[in-house]
C-alpha positions in Angstrom: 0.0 0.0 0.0 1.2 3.9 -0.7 3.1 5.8 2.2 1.2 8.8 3.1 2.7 11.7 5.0 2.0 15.3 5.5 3.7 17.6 3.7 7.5 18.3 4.4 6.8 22.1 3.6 5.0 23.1 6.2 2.7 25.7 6.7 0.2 27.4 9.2 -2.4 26.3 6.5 -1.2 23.2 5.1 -3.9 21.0 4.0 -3.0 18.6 1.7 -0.8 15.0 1.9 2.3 13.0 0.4 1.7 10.1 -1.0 4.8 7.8 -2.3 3.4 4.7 -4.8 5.1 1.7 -4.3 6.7 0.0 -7.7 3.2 -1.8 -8.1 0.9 1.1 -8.4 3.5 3.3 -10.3 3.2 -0.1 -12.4 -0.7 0.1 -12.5 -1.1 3.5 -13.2 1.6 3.0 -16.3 -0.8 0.3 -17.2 -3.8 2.1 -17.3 -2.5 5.0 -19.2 -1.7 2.4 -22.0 -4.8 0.7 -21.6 -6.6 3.7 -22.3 -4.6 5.0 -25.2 -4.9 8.3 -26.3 -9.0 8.1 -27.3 -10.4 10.5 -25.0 -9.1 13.8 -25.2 -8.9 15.6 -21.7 -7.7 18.8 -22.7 -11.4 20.9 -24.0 -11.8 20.5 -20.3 -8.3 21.8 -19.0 -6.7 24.7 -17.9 -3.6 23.3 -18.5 -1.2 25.0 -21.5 0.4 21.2 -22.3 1.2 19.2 -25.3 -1.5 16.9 -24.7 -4.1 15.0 -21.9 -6.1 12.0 -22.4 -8.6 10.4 -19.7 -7.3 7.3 -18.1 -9.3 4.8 -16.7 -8.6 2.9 -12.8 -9.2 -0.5 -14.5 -9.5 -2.3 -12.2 -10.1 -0.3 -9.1 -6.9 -0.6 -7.3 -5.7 3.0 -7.3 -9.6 4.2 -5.7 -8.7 1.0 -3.4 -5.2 0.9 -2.5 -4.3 4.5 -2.8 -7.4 7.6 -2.9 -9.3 5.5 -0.1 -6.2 5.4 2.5 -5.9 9.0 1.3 -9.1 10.3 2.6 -9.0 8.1 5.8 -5.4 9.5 6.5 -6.7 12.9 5.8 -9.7 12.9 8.1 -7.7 11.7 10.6 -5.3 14.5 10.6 -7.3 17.5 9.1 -10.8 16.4 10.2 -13.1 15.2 7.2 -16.6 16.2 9.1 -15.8 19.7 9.1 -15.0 20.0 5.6 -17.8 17.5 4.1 -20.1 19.9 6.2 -19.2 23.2 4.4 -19.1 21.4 1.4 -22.6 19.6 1.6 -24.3 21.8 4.3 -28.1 20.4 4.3 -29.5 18.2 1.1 -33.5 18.9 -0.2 -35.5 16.5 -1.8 -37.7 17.9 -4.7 -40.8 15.3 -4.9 -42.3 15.8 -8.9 -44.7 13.9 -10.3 -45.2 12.5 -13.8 -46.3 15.8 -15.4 -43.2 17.6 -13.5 -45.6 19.0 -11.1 -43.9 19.9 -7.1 -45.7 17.4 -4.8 -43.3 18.0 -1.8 -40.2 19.3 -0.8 -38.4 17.2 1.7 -35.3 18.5 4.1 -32.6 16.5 4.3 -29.8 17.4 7.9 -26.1 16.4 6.8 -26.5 14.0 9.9 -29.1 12.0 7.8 -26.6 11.4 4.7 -24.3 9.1 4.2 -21.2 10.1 2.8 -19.1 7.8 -0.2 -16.5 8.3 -2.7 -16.2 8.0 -6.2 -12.9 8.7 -9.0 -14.7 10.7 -10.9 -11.7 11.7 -13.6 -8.2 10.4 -14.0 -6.2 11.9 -16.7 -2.7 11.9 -17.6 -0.8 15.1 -18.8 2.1 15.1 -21.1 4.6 18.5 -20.7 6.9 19.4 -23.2 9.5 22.2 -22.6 7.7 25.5 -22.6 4.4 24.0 -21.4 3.0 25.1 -18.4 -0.1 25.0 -16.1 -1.5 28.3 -14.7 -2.7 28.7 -11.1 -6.6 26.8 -11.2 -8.0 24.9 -8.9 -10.3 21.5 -9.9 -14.3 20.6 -8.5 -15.2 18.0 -6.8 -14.1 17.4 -3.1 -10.9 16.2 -3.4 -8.5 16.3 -6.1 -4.5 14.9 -6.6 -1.2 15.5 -8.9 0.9 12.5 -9.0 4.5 12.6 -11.1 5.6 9.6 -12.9 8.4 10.9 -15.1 10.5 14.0 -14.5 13.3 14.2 -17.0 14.9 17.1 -16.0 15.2 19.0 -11.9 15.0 22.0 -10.9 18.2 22.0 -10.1 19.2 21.7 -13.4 16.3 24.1 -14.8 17.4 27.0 -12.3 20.8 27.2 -14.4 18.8 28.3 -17.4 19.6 31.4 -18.8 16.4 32.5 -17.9 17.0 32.3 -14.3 20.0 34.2 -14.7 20.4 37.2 -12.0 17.3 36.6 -10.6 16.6 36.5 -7.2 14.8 33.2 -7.2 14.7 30.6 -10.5 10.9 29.4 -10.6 11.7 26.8 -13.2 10.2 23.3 -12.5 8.2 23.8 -9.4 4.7 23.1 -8.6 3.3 25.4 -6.1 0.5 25.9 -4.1 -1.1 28.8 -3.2 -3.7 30.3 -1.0 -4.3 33.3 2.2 -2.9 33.1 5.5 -4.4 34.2 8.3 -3.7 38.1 7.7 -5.6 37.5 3.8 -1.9 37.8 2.7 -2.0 35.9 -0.3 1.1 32.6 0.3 2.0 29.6 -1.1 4.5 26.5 -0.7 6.8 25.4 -3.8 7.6 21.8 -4.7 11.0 21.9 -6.5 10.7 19.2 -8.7 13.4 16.0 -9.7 13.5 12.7 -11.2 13.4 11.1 -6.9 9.7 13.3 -6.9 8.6 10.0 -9.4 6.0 8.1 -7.6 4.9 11.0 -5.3 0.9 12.0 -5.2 -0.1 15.1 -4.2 -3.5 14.8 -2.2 -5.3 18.1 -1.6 -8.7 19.8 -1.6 -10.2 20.6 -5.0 -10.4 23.9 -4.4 -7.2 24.6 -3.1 -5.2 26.4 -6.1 -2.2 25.0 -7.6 0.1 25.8 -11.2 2.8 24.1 -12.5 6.0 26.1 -14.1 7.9 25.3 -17.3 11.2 24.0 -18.3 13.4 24.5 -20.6 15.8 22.5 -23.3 14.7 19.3 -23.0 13.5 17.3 -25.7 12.0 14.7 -23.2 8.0 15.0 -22.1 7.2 15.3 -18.6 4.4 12.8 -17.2 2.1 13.5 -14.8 -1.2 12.4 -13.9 -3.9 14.4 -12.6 -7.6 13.3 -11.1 -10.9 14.4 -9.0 -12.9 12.7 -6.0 -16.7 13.0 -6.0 -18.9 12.9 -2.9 -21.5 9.9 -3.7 -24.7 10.6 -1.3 -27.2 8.2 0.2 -30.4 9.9 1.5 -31.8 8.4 4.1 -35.6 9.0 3.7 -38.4 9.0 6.7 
């Protein structure tokens, strides 16, 4: 099963895990990126400047089952899952129609009476050729990830570039996050990206935002895979 940690950059508002693959699901995920092929375009629905995306499909369940699931309970455990489900799903109604589309009732429906599952709801892998890049977005759903499978160049390697040159901090090959503080002060904490980051999933909040800088040079693509987590809800009805 994947090792998850919390983050080694720490922050006062650090909300999102590490999560190192082991060789099997590194395997697996290669295997479902070639299992699905390139049929189904990603990008119409994609911030992201790449090359390319395609939709991948978890095959046979293993990374919703060995790898998102431990996720979420390793999450809850440390950032507290109840809280966050409740701002996200604060009270569900029932709308009762009948045949002709007519309102019969309207039934309320107390977070305390649902009950909560999870679903992948999109897995995509991105390829990122030098000069691509992925400006700061953020995804839907309740929970989303960024997991690196090949990183042919490092940053530092990238922060020699000549477009680095004299200044006061080389941007090249990082992932960042970013979001307030407590002051509204608008922070963020930088991933400085290598070939030892293969394996890695980032596991976060949909909404928190995120980008992904270029590189430069190198005729190799990047590969990195990208998805979302849905709530599933079961209404309990009197």
């Amino acid at each position: 099963m994947a090792t998850i940690t919390t983050p080694r950059l720490q922050t006062e508002t650090t909300g999102w895990l590490e999560v190192k693959l082991n060789k099997y699901e590194v395997k697996y995920c290669w295997d479902c990126i070639e299992a699905s092929g390139k049929k189904k375009d990603a990008k119409p629905n994609l911030t992201g400047q790449l090359n390319s995306s395609y939709h991948v499909e978890d095959k046979d369940g293993v990374l919703m089952k060995k790898v998102i699931r431990p996720a979420i309970k390793a999450w809850d455990e440390i950032y507290g899952l109840k809280l966050y489900t409740r701002k996200q799903i604060p009270q569900q109604e029932l709308v009762v129609k009948n045949e002709d589309g007519q309102l019969l009732k309207r039934v309320a429906i107390p977070f305390e009476g649902i009950e909560i599952d999870y679903k992948l709801h999109s897995w995509w892998v991105n390829y990122q050729k030098a000069t691509d890049y992925n400006p700061v977005h953020n995804h839907g759903g309740l929970f989303s990830f960024a997991l690196w499978l090949k990183e042919p160049t490092s940053f530092d390697e990238q922060k020699l570039k000549e477009n680095a040159k004299g200044s006061s901090g080389s941007r090249n090959y990082v992932f960042d996050f970013h979001f307030p503080n407590k002051l509204g002060q608008l922070i963020g904490a930088s991933y400085e990206l290598g070939p030892d980051d293969e394996g890695t999933m980032l596991f976060f909040p949909a909404h928190l935002h995120h980008s992904v800088h270029p590189f430069y040079e190198i005729d190799e693509f990047r590969v990195s895979m990208a998805g979302n987590i849905i709530n599933q809800l079961t209404l309990s009805i009197p």
